[in-house]
C-alpha positions as CSV (number, residue, x, y, z in Angstrom):
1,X,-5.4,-33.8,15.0
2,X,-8.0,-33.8,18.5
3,X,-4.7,-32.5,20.1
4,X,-3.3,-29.5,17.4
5,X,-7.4,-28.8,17.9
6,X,-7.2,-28.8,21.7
7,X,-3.6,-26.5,21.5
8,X,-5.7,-24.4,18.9
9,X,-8.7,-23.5,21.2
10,X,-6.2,-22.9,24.3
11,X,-4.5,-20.3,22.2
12,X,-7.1,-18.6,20.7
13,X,-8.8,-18.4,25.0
14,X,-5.1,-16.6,25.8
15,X,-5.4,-14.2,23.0
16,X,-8.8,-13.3,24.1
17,X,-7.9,-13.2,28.2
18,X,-4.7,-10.7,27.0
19,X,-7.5,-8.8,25.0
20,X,-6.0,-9.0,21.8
21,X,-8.9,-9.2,19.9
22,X,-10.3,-6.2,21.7
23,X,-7.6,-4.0,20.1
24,X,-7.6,-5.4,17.3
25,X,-11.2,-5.0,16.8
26,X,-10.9,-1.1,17.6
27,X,-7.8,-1.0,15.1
28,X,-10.1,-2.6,12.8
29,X,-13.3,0.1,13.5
30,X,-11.1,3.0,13.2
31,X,-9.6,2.0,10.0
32,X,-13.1,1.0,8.2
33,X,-14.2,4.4,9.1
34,X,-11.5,6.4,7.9
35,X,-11.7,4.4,5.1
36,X,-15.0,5.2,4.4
37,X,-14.8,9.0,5.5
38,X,-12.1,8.7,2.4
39,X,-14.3,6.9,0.3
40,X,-17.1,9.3,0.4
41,X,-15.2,12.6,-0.2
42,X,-13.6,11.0,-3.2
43,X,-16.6,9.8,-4.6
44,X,-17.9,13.6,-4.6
45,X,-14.7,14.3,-6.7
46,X,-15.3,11.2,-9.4
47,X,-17.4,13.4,-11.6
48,X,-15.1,16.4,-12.1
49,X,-12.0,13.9,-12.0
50,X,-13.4,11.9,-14.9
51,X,-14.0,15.0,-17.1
52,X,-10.7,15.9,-16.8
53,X,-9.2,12.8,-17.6
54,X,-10.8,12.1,-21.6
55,X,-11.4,8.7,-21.6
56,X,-11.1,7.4,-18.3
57,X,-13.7,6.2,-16.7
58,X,-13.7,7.9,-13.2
59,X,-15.3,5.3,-11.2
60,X,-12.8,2.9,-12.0
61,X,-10.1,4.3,-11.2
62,X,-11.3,6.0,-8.1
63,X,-12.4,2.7,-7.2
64,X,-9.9,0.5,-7.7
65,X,-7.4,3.0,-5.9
66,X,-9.0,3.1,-3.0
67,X,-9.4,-0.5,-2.9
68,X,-5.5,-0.9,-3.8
69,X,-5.3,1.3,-0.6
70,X,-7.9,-1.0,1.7
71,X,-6.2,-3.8,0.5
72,X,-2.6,-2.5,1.7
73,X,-4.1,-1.7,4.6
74,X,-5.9,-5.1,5.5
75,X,-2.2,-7.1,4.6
76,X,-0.8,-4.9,7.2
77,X,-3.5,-5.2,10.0
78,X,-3.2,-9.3,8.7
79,X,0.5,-9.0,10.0
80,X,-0.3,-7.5,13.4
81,X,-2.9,-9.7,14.2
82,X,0.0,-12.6,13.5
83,X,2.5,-10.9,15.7
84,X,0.3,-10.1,18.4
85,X,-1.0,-14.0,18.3
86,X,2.6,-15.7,18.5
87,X,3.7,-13.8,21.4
88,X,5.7,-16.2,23.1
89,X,4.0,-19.2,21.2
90,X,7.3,-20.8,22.0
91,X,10.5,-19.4,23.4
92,X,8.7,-17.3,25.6
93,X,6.7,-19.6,27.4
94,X,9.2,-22.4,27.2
95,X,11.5,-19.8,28.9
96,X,8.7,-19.5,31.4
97,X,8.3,-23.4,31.6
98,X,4.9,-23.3,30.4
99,X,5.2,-25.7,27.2
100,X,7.6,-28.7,29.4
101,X,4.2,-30.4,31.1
102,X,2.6,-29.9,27.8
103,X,4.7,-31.2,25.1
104,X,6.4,-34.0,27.4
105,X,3.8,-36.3,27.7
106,X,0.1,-35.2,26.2
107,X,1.1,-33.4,23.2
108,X,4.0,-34.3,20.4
109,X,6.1,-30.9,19.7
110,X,4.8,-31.2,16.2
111,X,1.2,-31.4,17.7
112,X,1.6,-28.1,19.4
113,X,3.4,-26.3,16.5
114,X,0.1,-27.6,14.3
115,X,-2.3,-26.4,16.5
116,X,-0.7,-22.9,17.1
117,X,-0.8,-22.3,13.4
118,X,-3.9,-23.5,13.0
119,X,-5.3,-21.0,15.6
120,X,-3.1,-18.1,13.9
121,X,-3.5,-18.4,10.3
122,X,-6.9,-19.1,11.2
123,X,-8.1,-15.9,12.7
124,X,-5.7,-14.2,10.3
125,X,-7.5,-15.6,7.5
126,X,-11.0,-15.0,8.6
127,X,-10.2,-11.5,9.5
128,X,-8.3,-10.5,6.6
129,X,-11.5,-12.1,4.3
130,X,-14.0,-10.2,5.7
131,X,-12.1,-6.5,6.3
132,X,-11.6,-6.9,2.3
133,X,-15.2,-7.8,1.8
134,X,-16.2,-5.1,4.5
135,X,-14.1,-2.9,2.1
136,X,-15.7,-3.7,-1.1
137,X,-18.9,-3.2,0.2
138,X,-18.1,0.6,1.2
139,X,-16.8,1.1,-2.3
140,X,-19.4,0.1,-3.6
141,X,-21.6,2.5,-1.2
142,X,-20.2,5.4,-2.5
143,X,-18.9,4.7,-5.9
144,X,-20.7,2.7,-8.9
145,X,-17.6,0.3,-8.9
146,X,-16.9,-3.5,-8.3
147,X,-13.7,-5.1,-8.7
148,X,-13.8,-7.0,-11.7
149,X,-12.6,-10.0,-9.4
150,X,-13.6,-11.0,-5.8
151,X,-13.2,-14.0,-4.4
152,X,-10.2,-14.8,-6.1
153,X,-8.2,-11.6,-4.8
154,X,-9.9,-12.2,-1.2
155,X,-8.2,-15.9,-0.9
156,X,-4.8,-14.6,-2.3
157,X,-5.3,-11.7,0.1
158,X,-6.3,-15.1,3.0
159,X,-2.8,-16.8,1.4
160,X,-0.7,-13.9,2.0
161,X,-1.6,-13.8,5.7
162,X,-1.2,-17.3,6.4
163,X,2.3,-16.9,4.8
164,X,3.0,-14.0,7.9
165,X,1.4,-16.0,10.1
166,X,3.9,-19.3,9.4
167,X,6.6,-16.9,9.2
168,X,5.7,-15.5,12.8
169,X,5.5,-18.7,14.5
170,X,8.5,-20.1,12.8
171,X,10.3,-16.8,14.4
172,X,8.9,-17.6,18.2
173,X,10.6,-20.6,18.1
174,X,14.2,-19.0,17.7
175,X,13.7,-15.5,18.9
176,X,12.1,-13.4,21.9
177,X,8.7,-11.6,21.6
178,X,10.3,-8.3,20.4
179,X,12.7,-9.7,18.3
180,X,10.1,-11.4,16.4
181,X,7.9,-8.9,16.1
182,X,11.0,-6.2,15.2
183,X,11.6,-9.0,11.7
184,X,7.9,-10.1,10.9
185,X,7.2,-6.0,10.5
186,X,10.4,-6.2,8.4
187,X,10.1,-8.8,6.7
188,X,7.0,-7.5,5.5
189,X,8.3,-3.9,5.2
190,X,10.8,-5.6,2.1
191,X,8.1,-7.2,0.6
192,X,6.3,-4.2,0.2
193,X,9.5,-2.4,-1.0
194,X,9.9,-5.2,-3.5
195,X,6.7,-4.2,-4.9
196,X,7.0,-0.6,-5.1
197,X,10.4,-1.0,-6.7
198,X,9.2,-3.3,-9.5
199,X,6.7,-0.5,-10.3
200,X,9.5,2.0,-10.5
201,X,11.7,-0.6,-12.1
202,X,8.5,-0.9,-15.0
203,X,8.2,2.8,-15.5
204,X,11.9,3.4,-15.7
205,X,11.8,0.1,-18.0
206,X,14.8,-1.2,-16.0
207,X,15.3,-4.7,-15.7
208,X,17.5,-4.8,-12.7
209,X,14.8,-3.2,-10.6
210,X,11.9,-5.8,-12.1
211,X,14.4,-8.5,-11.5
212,X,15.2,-7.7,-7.6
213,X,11.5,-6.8,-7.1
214,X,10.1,-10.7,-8.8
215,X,13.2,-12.4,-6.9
216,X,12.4,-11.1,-3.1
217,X,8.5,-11.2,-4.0
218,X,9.5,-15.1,-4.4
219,X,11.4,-15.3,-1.7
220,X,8.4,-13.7,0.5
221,X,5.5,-15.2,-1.6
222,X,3.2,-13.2,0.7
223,X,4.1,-10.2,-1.5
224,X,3.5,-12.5,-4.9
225,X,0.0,-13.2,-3.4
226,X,-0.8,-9.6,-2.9
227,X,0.6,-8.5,-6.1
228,X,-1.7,-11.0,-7.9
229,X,-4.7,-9.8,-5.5
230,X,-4.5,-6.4,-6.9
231,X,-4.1,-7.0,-10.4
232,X,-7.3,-9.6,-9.8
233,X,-9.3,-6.3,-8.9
234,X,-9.0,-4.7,-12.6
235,X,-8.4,-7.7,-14.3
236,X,-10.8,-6.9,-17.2
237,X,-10.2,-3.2,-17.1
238,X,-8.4,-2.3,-20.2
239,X,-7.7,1.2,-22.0
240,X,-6.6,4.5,-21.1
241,X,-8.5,3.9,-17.1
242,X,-6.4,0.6,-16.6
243,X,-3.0,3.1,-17.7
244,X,-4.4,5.5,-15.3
245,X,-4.6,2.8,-12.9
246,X,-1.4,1.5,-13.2
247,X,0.4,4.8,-12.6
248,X,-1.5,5.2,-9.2
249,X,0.6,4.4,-6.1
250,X,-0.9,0.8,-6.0
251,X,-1.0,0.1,-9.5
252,X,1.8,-1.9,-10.9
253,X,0.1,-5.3,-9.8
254,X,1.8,-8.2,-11.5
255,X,0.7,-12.0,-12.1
256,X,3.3,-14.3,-10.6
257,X,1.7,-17.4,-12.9
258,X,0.3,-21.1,-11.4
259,X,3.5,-22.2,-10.2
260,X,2.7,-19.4,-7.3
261,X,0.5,-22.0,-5.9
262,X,2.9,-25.3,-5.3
263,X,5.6,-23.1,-4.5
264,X,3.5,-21.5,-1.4
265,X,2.8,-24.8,-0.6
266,X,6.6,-25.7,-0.5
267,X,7.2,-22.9,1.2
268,X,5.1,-23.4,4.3
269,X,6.5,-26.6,4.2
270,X,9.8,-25.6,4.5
271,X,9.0,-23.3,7.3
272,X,6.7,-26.2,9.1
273,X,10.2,-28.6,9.0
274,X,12.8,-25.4,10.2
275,X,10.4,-24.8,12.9
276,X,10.3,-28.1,14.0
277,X,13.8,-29.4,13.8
278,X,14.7,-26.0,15.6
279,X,11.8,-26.8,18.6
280,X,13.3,-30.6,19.0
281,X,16.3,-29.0,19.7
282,X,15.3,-26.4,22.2
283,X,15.3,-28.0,25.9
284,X,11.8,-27.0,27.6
């Protein structure tokens, strides 16, 4: 464990001399701003929206739009940070020769895969935590709304991202920079498809669209996480504003059940053991 700590700390000093963090950080300013720019001309329009709408209440659907939207958002800035922090965590710098005086003798290979996940998920986790937060709060600034959920949707939303993040470094073992890069952003591109379509698939009530979207959201749980985040937002939300939020372009949020939890578990298992049969093989 001192040594996946060691490889940890090493990789998170590289990100921050390739000033990674720096653009994240202004990626991360610039979308909390427009965010709340948004936030606050919407919330001038709640009144007037809820009088048209009898019956909905126009806080809570304002507010848990928005949110829906933040929340998209913060998954997708959660994957770039990933990418951006398993540039050539393997092949590349094995290419380079970087990783043979390493791995021979002080570390294990399994020792080094640890501690660059630990370092990746890690960040990812704690940034993706706190932009959600940060978002709720501005929400809350503007319009009288707070998810009826939030630390349960913000360690889904922490979940999701470590899934990318395995999936990322897994990748670096077998592919270039770009190439990895080019399938984490689609990987995560069909997720989000899967989602959308299982929306479509409920309004249309067809069951070959639900089915496709619940099979490839278990087959990238990071989409069954984010699905259950939202619908944790308005889970007490019932009535005519829940229908109103479920017809909004991030309604449709689904509950994927308790079994969601082993199976992650599993699942990051399953990449920890490709990864690592796939790195024994790889000469250094």
């Amino acid at each position: 464990m001192r040594g996946a700590g060691i490889v940890a700390g090493v990789a998170l000093r590289e990100s921050v001399r390739r000033r990674v963090f720096v653009v994240v950080a202004l990626l991360t300013v610039a979308f909390l701003g427009l965010y709340g720019l948004g936030v606050w001309r919407v919330s001038r329009e709640v009144t007037e929206f809820g009088d048209f709408q009898s019956g909905v209440d126009g806080d809570v659907v304002a507010g848990a739009t928005l949110l829906g939207l933040s929340m998209f958002a913060t998954l997708f800035l959660g994957a770039i940070l990933a990418v951006f922090l398993t540039l050539n965590a393997v092949r590349g710098d094995a290419e380079r020769g970087l990783l043979q005086p390493l791995i021979v003798r002080p570390l294990g290979r399994g020792t080094f895969l640890l501690g660059r996940f630990a370092a990746t998920a890690g960040v990812c986790v704690t940034y993706t935590v706190f932009v959600f937060l940060a978002s709720v709060v501005i929400t809350n600034l503007f319009i009288d709304w707070w998810p009826d959920r939030l630390f349960v949707p913000a360690f889904q939303m922490a979940v999701a991202v470590a899934v990318l993040a395995a999936l990322a470094l897994g990748g670096s073992v077998l592919l270039s920079s770009t190439a990895n890069g080019i399938a984490i952003f689609m990987l995560f591109g069909a997720g989000l498809t899967a989602g959308l379509l299982g929306q479509i698939g409920e309004a249309l009530s067809s069951e070959t669209l639900q089915d496709v979207s619940q099979v490839t959201s278990w087959i990238l749980p990071f989409e069954a996480h984010y699905q259950n985040a939202l619908s944790q937002i308005t889970a007490d939300t019932f009535g005519f504003s829940r229908f109103a939020i479920d017809l909004g372009p991030f309604g449709g949020a689904q509950e994927f059940g308790w079994f969601l939890w082993p199976f992650t578990a599993l699942y990051l298992g399953a990449i920890a053991f490709g990864a690592l049969a796939a790195f024994r093989r790889r000469d250094l």
